[in-house]
MIDOSE-1310 file (N, C-alpha, C; in nm, 2 decimals, decimal comma, always signed):
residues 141
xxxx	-7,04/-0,33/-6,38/-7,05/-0,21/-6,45/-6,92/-0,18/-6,52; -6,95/-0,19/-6,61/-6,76/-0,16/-6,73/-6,72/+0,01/-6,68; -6,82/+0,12/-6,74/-6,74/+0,24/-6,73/-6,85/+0,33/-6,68; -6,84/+0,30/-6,52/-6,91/+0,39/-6,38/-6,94/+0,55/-6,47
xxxx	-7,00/+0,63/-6,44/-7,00/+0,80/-6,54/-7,11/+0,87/-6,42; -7,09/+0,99/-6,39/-7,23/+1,06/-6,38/-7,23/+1,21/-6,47; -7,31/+1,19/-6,45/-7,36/+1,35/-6,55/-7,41/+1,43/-6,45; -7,42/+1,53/-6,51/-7,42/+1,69/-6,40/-7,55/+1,72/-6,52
xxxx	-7,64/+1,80/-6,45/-7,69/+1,88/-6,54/-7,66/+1,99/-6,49; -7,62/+2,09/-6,58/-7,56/+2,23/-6,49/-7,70/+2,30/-6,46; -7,78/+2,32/-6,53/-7,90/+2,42/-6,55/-7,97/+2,33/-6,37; -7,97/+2,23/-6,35/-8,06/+2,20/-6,21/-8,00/+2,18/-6,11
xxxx	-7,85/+2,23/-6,16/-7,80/+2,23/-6,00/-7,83/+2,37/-5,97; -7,86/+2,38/-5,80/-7,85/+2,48/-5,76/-7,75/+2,57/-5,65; -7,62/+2,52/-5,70/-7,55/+2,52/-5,59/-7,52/+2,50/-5,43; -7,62/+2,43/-5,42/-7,69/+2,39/-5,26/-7,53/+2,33/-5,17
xxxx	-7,47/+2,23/-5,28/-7,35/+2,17/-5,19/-7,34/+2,09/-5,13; -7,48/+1,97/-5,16/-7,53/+1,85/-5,09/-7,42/+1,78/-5,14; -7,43/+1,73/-5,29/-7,38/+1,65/-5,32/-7,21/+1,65/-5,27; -7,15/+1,74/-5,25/-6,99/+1,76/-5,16/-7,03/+1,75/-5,02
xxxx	-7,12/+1,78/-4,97/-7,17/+1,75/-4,78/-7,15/+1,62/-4,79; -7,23/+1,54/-4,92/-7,27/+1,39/-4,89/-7,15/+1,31/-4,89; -7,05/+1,36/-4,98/-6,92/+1,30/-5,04/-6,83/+1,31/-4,90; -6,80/+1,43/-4,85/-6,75/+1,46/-4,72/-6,81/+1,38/-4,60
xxxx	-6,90/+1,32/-4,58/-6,96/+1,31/-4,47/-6,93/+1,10/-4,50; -7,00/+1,08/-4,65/-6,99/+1,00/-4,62/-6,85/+0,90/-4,65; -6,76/+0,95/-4,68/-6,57/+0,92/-4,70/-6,51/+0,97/-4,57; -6,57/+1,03/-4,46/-6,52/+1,03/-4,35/-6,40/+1,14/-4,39
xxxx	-6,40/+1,26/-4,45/-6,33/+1,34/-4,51/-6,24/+1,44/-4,38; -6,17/+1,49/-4,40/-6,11/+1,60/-4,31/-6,16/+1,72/-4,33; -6,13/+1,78/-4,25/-6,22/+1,96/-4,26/-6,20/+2,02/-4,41; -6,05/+2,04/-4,46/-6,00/+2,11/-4,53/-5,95/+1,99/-4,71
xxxx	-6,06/+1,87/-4,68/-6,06/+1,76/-4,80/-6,15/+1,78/-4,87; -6,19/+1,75/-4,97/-6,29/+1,76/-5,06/-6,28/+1,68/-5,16; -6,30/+1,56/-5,22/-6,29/+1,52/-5,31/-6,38/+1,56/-5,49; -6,50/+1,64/-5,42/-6,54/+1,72/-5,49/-6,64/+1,82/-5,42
xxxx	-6,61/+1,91/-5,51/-6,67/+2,08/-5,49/-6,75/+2,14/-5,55; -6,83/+2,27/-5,56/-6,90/+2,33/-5,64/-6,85/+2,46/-5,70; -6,83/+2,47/-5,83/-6,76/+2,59/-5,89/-6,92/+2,67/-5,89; -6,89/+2,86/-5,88/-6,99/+2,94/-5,89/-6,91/+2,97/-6,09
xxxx	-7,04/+2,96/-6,18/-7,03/+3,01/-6,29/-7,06/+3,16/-6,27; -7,01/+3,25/-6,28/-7,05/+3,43/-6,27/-6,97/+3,50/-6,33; -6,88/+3,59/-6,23/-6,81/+3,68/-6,19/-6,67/+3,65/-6,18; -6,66/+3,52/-6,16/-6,53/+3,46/-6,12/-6,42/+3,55/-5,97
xxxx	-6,54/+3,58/-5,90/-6,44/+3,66/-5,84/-6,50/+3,63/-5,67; -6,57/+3,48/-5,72/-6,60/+3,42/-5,59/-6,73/+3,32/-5,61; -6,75/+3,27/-5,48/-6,89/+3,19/-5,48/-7,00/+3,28/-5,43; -7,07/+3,22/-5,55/-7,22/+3,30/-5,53/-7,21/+3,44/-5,61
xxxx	-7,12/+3,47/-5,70/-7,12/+3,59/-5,75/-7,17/+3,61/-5,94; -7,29/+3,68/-5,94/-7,34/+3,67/-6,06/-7,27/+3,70/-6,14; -7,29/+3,72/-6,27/-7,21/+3,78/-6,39/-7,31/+3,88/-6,45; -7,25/+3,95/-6,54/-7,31/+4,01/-6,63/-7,39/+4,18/-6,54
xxxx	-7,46/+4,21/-6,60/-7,51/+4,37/-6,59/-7,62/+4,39/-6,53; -7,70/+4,43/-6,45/-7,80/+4,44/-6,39/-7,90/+4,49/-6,55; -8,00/+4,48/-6,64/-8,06/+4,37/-6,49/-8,05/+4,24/-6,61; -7,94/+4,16/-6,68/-7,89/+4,06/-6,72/-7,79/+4,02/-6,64
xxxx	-7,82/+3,96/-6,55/-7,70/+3,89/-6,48/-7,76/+3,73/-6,49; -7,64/+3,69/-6,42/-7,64/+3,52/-6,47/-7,58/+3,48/-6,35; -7,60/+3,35/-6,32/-7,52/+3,26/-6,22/-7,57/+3,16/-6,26; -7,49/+3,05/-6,24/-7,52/+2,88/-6,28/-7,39/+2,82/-6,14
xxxx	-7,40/+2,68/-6,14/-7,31/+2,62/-6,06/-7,28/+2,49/-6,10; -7,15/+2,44/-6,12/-7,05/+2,32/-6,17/-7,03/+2,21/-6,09; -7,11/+2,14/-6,01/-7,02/+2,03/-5,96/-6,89/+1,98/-5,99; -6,76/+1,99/-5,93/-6,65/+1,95/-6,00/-6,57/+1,82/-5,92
xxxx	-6,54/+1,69/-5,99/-6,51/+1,62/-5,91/-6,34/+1,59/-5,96; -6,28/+1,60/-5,83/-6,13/+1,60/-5,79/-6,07/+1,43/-5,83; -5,95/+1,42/-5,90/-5,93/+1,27/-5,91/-5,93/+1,18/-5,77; -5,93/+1,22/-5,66/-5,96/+1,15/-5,53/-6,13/+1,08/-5,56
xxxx	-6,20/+1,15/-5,61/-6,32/+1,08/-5,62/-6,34/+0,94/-5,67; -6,36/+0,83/-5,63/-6,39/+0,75/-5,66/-6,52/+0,66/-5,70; -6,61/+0,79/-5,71/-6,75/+0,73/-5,82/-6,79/+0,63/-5,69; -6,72/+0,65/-5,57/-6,82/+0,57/-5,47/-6,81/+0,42/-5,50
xxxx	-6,71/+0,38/-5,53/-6,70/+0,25/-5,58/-6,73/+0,12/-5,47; -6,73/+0,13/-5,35/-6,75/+0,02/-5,27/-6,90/+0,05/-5,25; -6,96/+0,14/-5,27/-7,14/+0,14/-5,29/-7,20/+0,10/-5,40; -7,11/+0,10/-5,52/-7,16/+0,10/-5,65/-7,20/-0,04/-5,69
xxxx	-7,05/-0,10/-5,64/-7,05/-0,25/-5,64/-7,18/-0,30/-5,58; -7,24/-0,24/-5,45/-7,34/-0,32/-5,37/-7,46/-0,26/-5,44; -7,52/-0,24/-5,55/-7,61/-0,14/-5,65/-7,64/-0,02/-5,57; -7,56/+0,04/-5,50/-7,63/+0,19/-5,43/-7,57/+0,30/-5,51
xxxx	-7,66/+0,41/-5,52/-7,59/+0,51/-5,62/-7,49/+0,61/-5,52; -7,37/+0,65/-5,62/-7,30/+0,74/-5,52/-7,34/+0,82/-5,42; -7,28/+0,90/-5,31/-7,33/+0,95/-5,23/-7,36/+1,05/-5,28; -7,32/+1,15/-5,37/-7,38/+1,25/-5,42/-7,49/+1,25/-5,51
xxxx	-7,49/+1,17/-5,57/-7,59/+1,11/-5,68/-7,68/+1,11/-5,54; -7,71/+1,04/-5,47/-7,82/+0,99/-5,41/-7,90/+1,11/-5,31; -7,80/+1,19/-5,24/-7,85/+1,32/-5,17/-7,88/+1,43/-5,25; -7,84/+1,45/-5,40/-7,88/+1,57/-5,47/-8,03/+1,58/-5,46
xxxx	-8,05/+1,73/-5,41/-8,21/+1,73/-5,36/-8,28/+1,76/-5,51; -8,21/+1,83/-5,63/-8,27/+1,85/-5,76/-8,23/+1,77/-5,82; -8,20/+1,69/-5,81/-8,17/+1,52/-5,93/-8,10/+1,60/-6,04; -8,01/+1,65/-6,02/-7,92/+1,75/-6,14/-7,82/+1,63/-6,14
xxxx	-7,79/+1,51/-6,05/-7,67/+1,38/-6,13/-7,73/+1,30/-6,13; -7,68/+1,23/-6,27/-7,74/+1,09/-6,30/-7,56/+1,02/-6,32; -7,63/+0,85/-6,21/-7,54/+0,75/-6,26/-7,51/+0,68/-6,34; -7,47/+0,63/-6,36/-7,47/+0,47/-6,50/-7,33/+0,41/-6,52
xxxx	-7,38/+0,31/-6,60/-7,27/+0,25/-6,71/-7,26/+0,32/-6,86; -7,17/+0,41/-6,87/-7,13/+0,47/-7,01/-7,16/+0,37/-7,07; -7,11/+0,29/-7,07/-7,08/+0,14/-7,21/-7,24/+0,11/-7,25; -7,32/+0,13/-7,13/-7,45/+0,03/-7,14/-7,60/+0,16/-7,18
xxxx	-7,60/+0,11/-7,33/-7,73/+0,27/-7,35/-7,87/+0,29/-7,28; -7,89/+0,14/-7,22/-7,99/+0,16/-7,16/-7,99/+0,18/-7,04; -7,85/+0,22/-6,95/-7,87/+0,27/-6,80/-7,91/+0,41/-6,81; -7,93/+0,45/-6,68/-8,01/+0,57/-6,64/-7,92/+0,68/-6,68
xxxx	-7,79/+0,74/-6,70/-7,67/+0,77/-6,80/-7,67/+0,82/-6,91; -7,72/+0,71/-6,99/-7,72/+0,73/-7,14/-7,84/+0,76/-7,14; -7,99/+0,72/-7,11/-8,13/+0,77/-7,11/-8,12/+0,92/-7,10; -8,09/+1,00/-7,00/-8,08/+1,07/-6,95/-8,01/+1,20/-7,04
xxxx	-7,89/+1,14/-7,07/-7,79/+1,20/-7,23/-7,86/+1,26/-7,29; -7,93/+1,12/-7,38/-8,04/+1,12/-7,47/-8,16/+1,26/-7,44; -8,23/+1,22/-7,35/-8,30/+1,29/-7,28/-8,28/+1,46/-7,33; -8,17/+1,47/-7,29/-8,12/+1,60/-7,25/-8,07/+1,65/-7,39
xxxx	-8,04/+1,57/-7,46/-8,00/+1,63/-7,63/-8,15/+1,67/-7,70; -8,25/+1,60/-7,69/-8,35/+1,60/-7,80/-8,39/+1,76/-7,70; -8,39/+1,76/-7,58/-8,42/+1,93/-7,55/-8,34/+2,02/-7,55; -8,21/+2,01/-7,66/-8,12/+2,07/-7,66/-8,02/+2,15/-7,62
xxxx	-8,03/+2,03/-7,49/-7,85/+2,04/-7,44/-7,73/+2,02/-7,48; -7,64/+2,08/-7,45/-7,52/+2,02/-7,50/-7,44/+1,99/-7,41; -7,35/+1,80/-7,45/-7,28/+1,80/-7,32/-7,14/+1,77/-7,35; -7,08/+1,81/-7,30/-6,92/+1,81/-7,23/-6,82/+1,72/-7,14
xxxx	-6,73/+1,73/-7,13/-6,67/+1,69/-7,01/-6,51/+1,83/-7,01; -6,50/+1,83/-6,87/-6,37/+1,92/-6,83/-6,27/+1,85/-6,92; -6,15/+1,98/-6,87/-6,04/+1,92/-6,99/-5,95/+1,87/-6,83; -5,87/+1,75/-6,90/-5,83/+1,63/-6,86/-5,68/+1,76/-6,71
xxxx	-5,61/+1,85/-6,81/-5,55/+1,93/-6,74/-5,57/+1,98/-6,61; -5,77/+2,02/-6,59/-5,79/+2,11/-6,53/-5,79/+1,97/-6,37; -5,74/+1,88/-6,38/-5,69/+1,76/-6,31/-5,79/+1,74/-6,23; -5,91/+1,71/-6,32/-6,08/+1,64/-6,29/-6,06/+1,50/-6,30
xxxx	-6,16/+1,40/-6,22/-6,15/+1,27/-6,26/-6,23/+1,28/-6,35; -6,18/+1,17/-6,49/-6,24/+1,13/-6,56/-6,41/+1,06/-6,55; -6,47/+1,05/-6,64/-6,56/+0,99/-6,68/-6,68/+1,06/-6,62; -6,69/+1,21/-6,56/-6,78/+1,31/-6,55/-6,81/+1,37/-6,66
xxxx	-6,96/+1,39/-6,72/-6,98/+1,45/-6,80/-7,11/+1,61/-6,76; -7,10/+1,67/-6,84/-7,16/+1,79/-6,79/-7,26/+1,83/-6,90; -7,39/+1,83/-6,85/-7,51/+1,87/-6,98/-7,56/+2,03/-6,96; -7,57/+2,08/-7,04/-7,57/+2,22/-7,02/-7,67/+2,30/-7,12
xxxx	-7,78/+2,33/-7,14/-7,86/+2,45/-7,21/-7,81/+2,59/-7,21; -7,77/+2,65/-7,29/-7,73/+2,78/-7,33/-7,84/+2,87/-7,37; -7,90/+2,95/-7,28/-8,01/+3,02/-7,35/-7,98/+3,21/-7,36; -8,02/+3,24/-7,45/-7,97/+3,40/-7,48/-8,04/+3,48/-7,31
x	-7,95/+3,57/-7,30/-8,04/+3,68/-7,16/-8,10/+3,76/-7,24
């Protein structure tokens, strides 16, 4: 695989936290490690905190992965999908080869543009590992 990538779809995560249990559990992590987390989109003034006005409020949730993440590389090699990839119970990450259009990745991209999503990746500062991308629908309240 040239350039490992997963995609987030924000809109089908549900903040559940599998995909950081699975990373934690299966890296043999410390209590107080994480190599990736889930941000609450809201209120900003915690997790689980909605935004906006009753009765327009909003909450969404960000899978965010930490440059310690390693895309699961000693599984990837053996074709198994990351550990978060693989335990997300809403299939909100897809894995692939960026380079390759027809892995599950770029399908999936694709996919998600013609229903118009738009996707993203974090800024390099906010000291995210690379090659995460984030697909996101913006819909009016």
């Amino acid at each position: 695989m040239a350039t490992p990538a997963i995609l987030v779809n924000v809109n089908r995560c549900t903040g559940c936290w599998t995909c950081s249990l699975a990373c934690k559990v299966g890296h043999k992590l410390g209590t107080d490690e994480w190599w990736q987390y889930v941000n609450t989109i809201g209120d900003g003034k915690g997790v689980d905190s909605p935004g906006g006005t009753w009765p327009n409020l909003f909450m969404k949730w960000e899978p965010v992965y930490t440059k310690k993440c390693t895309l699961c590389a000693d599984r990837t090699v053996e074709g198994d999908q990351p550990f978060c990839v693989f335990n997300c119970p809403t299939e909100a990450l897809t894995y692939g080869d960026a380079d390759d259009p027809e892995s599950p990745f770029n399908v999936r991209i694709e996919e998600l543009k013609e229903l118009g999503f738009g996707v993203y990746k974090r800024h390099a500062w906010e000291g995210t590992r690379d090659n995460i991308y984030y697909a996101e629908k913006v819909t009016a309240i």
